[in-house]
N, C-alpha and C positions, 0 to 999 in steps of 0.2 A: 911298900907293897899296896895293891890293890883290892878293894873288894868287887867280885863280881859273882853274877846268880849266875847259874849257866844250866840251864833244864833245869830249875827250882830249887838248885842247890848253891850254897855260898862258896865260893873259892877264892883263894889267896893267890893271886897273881903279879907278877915285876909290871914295874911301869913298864911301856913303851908296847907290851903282851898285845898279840893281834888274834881277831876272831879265830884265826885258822890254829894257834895257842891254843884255846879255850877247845876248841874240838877234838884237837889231840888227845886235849887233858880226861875226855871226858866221851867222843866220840868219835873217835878216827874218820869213822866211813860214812859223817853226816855229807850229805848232799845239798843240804838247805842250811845257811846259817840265818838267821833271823836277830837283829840286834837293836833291842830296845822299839820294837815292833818291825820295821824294815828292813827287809830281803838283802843279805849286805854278800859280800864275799870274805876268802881268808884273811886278805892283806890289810881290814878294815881297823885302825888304831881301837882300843878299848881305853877306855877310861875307869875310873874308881866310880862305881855304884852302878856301871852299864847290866843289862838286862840281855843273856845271849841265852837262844833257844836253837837246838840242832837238831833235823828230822834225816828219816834216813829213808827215802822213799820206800816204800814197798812193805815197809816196818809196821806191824800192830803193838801200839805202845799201849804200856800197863794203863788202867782204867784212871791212876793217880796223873801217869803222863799227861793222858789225853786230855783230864781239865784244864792241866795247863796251856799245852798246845794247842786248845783250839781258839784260844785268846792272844796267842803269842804275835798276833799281826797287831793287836790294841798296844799303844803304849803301857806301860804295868798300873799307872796309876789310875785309869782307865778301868782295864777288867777290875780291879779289884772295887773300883765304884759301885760299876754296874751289876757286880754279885753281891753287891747290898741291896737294889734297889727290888720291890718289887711295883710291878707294874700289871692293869686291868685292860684287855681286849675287850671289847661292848659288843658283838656282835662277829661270826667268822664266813662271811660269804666273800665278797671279793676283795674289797679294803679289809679286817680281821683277821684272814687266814693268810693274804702277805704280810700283814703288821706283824703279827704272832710267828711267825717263821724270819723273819727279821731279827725281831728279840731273843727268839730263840738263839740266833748264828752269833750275836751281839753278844750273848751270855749275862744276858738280865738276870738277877736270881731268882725272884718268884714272878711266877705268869698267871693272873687268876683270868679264865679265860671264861666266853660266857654266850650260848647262845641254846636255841631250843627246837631249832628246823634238822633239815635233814640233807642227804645229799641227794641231790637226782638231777638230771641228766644235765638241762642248761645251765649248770652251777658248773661244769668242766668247762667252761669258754675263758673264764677268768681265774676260779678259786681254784684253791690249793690241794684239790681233792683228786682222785685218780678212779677209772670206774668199777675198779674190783670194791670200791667202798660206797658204791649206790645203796642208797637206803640206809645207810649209815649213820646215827645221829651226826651231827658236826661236831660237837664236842669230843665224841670219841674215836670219830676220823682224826681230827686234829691233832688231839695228843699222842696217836700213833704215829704219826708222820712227823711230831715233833720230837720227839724221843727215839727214830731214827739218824734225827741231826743234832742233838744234845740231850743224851738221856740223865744230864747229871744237874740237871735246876730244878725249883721244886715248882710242880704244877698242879692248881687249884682248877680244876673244872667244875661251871654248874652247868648243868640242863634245866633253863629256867628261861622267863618271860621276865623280863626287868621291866619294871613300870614306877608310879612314885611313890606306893605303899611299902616297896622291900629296898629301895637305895640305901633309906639310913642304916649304918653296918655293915652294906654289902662291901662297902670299897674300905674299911679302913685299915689301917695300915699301908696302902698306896702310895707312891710318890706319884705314880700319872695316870688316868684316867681317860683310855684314849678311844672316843665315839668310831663305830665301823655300822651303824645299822643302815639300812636300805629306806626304810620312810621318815619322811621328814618329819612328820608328828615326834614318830620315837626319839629320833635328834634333837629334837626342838628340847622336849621333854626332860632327856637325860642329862640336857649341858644346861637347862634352868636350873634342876633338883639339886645336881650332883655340884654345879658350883657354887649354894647356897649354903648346904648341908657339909662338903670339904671345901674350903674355903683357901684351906694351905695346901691343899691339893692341884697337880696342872694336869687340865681336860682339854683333850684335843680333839676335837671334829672333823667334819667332812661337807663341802657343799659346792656340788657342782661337779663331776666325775664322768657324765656319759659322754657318750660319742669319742670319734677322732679329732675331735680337734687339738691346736697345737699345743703342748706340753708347757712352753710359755705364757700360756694364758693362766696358770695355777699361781696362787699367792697366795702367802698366811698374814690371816688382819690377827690383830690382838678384837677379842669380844669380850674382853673385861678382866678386869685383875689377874683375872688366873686360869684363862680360859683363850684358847687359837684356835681357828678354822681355817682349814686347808681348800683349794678348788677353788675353781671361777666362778663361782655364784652364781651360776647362769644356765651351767648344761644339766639338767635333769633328764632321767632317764622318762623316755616319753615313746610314741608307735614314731618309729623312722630311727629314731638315735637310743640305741643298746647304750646296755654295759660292753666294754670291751677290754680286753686283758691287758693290752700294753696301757692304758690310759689309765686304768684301774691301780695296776703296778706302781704306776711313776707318784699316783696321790699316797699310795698306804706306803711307800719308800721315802716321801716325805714327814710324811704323820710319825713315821718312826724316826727316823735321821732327828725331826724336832722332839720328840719324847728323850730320844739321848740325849740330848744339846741342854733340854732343861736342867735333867736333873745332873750333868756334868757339870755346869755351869761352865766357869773358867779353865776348866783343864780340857772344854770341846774346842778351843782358838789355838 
């Protein structure tokens, strides 16, 4: 006999038992099989210790389902990492408030999230904000919008100015430390302090992000033991070259994808 989880429960299965098995056993009228995070169909062999989830379109699943299910595309050993980890957004304008909704969908388990502006108008070109929330701190735009798309992680909001008098303490407990601010000083600032002060901590940056140029020109250098920068070093936001939202997208998609990568280490290959 077999063991397998099947929507978060353990079941005793015959060798040779196929997903469409497991569905019967447990959901007749799933639409979706999902096995060991991959979209599979009935006829797919299961093995001892496989990981099968069945959704049923159109279905609102209990609040205990849904934490499962919204991870059931991660292989298991995966979500179950990334609900240990918690992780720090430095700032939610255009790089932040994709990072942060990344992490969110990733199902990171704590989000200390962190900025002190507000929402108004040219911040809808890129950021994650919508305009029924003008005037809105960011902070608490944010975690409305992020708790639309996982209300089940725990989220640290400050409303604050992060500078080098309030770092020590503010990140501890972090595994990552990931730079979203708009000026270079505050970058500069944050990835000196924060990588002296957490040391076993990984801080990730940003440099280089405006304009349209190509999406290939972006690369992460190592800046020190414990410390990655994302961007082409080169495009600063300046009169003639914006921020722009696909550009903006494709760095804080990276900034996150390498914040996973860190702290999975060997089970992100």
């Amino acid at each position: 006999m077999m063991k397998i989880l099947i929507n978060g429960a353990e079941h005793s299965m015959r060798g040779g038992a196929t997903a469409g098995d497991a569905a019967g056993m447990v959901k007749p009228e799933a639409d979706v099989i999902i096995l060991n995070g991959f979209m599979t169909d009935r006829s797919a062999l299961l093995n001892d210790g496989d990981t099968v989830y069945l959704i049923k379109k159109g279905e609102v699943p209990t609040d205990e389902e849904m934490r499962r299910l919204m991870t059931s595309r991660h292989t298991p050993l995966i979500a179950e990492r990334l609900r240990q980890c918690r992780m720090a957004v430095c700032g939610l304008g255009g790089l932040g408030s994709n990072i942060a909704l990344n992490l969110a969908r990733m199902g990171v388990g704590s989000l200390l999230l962190i900025d002190y502006d507000v929402v108004e108008p040219s911040n809808l070109n890129r950021q994650q904000y919508f305009t029924d929330q003008l005037g809105m701190k960011k902070t608490e735009a944010s975690l409305a919008n992020l708790k639309r798309v996982n209300p089940y992680l725990d989220y640290d909001v400050r409303d604050m100015y992060v500078d080098r008098n309030n770092i020590p303490g503010l990140f501890d407990g972090c595994d990552v430390i990931i730079e979203a601010f708009d000026k270079a000083e505050n970058k500069a600032m944050l990835i000196s302090y924060a990588s002296k002060i957490y040391g076993e901590t990984h801080i990730i940056g940003a440099s280089g992000v405006a304009g349209l140029g190509c999406f290939t020109e972006f690369r992460v250098i190592k800046a020190g033991r414990n410390v990655h920068i994302v961007g082409d070093f080169t495009s600063e936001a300046q009169p003639g070259r914006g921020l722009m939202a696909t550009r903006v997208a494709v760095v804080a998609g990276i900034q996150s994808n390498l914040a996973v990568r860190l702290v999975l280490g060997g089970l992100a290959d």
